[in-house]
N, C-alpha and C positions, 0 to 999 in steps of 0.2 A: 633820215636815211633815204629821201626819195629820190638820190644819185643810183644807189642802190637797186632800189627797186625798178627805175627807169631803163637803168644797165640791164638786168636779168631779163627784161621784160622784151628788150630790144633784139638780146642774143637769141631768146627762142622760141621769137618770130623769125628768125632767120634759119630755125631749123624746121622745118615745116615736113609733117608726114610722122614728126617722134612726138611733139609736144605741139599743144595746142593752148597760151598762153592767155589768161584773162584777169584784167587786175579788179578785184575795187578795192578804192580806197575810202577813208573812212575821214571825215573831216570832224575837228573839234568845233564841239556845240557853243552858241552863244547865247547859253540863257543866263547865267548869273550876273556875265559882264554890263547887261542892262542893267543894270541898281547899283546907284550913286555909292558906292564902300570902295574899301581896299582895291586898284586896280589890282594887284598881283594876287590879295586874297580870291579875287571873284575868278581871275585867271587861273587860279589852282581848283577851285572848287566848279569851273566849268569841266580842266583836264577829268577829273575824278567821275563828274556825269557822265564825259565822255568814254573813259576807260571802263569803267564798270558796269555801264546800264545803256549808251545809245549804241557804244563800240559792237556789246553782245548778241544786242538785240538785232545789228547788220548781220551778223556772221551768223546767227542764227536761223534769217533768212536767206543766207548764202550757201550753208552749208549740205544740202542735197544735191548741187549745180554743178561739183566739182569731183574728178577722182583721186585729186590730194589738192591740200592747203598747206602756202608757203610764207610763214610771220618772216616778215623782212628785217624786223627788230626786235630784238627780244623786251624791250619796254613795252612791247602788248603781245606778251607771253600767256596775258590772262587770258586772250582769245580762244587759247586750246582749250581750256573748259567748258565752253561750247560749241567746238569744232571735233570732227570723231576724230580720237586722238593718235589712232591708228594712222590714220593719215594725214598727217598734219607736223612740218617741220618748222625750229624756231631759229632763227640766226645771231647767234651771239657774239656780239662785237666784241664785247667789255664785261666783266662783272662786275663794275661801278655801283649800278641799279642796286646793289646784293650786297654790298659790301657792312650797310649797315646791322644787316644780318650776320654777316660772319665775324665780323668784329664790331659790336658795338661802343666801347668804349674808342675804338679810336675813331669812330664815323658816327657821331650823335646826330639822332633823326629823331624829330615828332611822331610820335606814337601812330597818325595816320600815316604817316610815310610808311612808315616800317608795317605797318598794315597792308599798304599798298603795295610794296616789295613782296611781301612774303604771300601774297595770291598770284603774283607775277613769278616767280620762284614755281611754285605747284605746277602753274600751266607750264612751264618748260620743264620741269622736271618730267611732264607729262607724254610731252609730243614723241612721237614713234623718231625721231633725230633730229637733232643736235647743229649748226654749222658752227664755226670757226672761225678766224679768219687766219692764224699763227698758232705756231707750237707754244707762244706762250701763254695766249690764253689759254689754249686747253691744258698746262700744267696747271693755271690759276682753277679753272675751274676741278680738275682732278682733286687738286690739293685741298680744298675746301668743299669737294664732296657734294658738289650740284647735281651732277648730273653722271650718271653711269659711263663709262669710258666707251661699254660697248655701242654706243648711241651718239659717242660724237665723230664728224667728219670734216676734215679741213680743204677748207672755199675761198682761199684766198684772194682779197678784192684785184679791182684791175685799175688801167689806165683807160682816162675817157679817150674818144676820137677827137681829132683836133689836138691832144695833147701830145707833139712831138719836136724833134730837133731844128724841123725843117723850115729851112729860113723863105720867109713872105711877108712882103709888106702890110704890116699889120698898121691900117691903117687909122682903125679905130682905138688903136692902142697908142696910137702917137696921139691923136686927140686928148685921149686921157690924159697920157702921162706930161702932157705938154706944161705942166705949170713945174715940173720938174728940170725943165730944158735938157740940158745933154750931160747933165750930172750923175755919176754915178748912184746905185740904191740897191739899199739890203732890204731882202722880202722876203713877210711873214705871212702865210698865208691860215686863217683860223679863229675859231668864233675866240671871246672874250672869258669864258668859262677858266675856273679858277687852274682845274692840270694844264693846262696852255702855258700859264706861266710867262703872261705878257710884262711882269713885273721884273724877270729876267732879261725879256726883249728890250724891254724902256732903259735901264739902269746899262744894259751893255752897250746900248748906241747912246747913250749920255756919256758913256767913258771913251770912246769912240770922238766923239765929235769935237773936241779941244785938238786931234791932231789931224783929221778929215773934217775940215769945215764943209767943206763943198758936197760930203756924203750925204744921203738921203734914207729915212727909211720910208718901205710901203708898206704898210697893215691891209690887207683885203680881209673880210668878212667881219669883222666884232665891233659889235656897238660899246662904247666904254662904259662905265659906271663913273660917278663922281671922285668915288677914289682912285681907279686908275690915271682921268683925266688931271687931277691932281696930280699923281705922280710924274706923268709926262711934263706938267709946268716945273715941278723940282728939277727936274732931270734938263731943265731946257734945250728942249729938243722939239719943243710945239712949232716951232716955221720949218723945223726940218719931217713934220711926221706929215707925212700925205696917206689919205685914208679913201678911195673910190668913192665914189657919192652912191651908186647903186649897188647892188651886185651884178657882175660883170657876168659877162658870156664866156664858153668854155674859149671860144677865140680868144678872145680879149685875157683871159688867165691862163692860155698859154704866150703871149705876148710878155705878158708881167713873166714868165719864169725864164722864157728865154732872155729876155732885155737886164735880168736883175746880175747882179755883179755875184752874190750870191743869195742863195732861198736857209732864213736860219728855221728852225723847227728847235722850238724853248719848250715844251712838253716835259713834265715829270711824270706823267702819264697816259700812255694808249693804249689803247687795243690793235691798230693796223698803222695808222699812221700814214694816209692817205695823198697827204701834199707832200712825203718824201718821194713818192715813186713818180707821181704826178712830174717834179720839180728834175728828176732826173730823168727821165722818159724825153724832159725837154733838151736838156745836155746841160741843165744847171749845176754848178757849185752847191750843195748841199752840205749844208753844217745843222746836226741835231745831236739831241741829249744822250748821254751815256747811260742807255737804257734797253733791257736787254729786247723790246720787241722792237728797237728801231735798229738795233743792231743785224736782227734777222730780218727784217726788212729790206734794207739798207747793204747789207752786206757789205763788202768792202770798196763799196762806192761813197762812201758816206764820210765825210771827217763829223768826231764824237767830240762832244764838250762838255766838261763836267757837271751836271744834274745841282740846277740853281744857282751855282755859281759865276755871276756878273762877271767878275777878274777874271776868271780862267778865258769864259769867253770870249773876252774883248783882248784879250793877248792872244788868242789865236787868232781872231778875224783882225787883230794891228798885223800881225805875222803875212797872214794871205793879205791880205789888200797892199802891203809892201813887197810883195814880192818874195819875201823870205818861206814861203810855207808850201813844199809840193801837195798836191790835193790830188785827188782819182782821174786819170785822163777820162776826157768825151768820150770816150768810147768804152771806160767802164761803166761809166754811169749809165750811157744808155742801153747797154745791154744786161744789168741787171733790173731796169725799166721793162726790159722787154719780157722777164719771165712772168710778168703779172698783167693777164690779160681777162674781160670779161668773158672773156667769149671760153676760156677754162675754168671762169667762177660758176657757169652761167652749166655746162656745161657737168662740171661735177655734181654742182644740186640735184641736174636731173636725171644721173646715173644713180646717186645714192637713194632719191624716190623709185626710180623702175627696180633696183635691186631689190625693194619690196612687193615688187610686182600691181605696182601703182598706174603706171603710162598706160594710155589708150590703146 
């Protein structure tokens, strides 16, 4: 989330005289990943050093320097246990983290996970409030009884700078996208995690491609695993899939949403849904899952596609790529882009802290 934090951090330095903004951050240790074992075992058992013993031991020396503290993600929720709790808010995107606690037969976790969830649980159930980012997580989190109703506040995220309609020769975006030539392309933008549901994006541009040879798709951000990879050579679609070789600049990612034919969002699950607003802010064609927080997101800018299902998708997007399918004009898109700004994410946080009588 350090889009997030960079945002908030940006806005209120720009208000100067109310808030006086100071971050630190807290880097993952690298002690375990020295010894020759498990690359991801040692990766997990660094996180844990981190989260539990070098994270506290910052915040513990941080915590007299400040007249309130702000967890930017509620995965180091544990922080509030040695931050005064009185003043100290956690931001909760998702209740992903928590889910193995509220339902454990349907989310099976290793006994330290679930260990590790439920100290991260405490600290948020802890902190003097709560953020948000949608009405639907906060129903989730109501419904499953996290967190006191009177304690949550909704923040919803924004659109970066640089991310808008406006046409510029975007020159390093032709660079990139040059191995694509003047070919159409549908773009995903989103790490490779299993709710993304890249397995929906691959199997709908496989059904796709026997009547748009010439289509393209772009993936930004996700590294694959060996069975995705696999699935993409099934689906033959591997000359057609172009993938950025780095991560790109917020320029260069608004390039990719303006240039793309349209931006799909395959998600069975989020909390905000960040590249919907991003993707229409631009004046993109937006296609995401029939779900109810990209629907409030999204609002009636957004065409909806059935939740996992490959067919449904790919007979809408044969629909709009032919021509047969009206979608939200430009100008609705970007004006439900425009309700989501940092500068009123940024902006309510630190109303809802001074409401406590926290500000300088």
């Amino acid at each position: 989330m350090d889009l997030c934090g960079d945002m908030l951090l940006r806005e209120w330095r720009a208000m100067p005289g109310e808030v006086e903004a100071t971050p630190f951050t807290i880097h993952l240790p690298h002690a375990a990943r020295r010894f020759p074992f498990s690359p991801k075992a040692m990766w997990n058992a660094d996180r844990l050093i981190g989260r539990f013993l070098t994270y506290p031991a910052r915040a513990v020396r941080e915590r007299g320097s400040f007249d309130f503290f702000h967890v930017v993600d509620h995965s180091y929720a544990q922080l509030v246990h040695v931050l005064p709790r009185a003043r100290t808010g956690v931001y909760c995107h998702d209740i992903d983290t928590f889910r193995c606690l509220i339902d454990p037969a349907a989310e099976p976790r290793p006994a330290w996970f679930r260990a590790m969830a439920s100290i991260t649980l405490r600290g948020m159930e802890s902190a003097a409030v709560v953020f948000h980012s949608t009405n639907v997580v906060r129903e989730e989190i109501e419904r499953a009884g996290l967190v006191p109703s009177s304690k949550l506040v909704k923040a919803p995220l924004g659109v970066s700078p640089g991310l808008d309609a406006a046409a510029r020769d975007d020159v390093e975006a032709r660079a990139l996208l040059g191995p694509l030539g003047c070919r159409r392309y549908l773009l995903h933008v989103g790490s490779a995690i299993p709710r993304k549901r890249l397995d929906v994006l691959f199997e709908t541009f496989g059904r796709l491609r026997a009547e748009f040879p010439e289509l393209r798709l772009v993936q930004n951000g996700a590294t694959l695993d060996a069975e995705q990879r696999a699935q993409v050579a099934r689906c033959g679609i591997e000359e057609a899939l172009f993938q950025p070789p780095e991560r790109v600049s917020i320029e260069v990612l608004g390039a990719l949403y303006r240039r793309a034919a349209a931006v799909l969002v395959t998600s069975d699950s989020e909390g905000f849904g960040i590249p919907v607003i991003e993707a229409l802010a631009c004046g993109s064609v937006v296609f995401a899952s029939d779900i109810p927080v990209l629907r409030e997101v999204g609002g009636g800018a957004v065409v909806h596609c059935r939740v996992g299902d490959p067919e449904h998708w790919a007979a809408t997007l044969r629909a709009f790529l032919e021509g047969a399918l009206a979608v939200p004009s430009r100008e609705e898109r970007i004006a439900q882009a425009a309700q989501y700004t940092w500068a009123k994410h940024a902006r309510t946080i630190f109303e809802a802290y001074r409401s406590l009588g926290l500000s300088r």
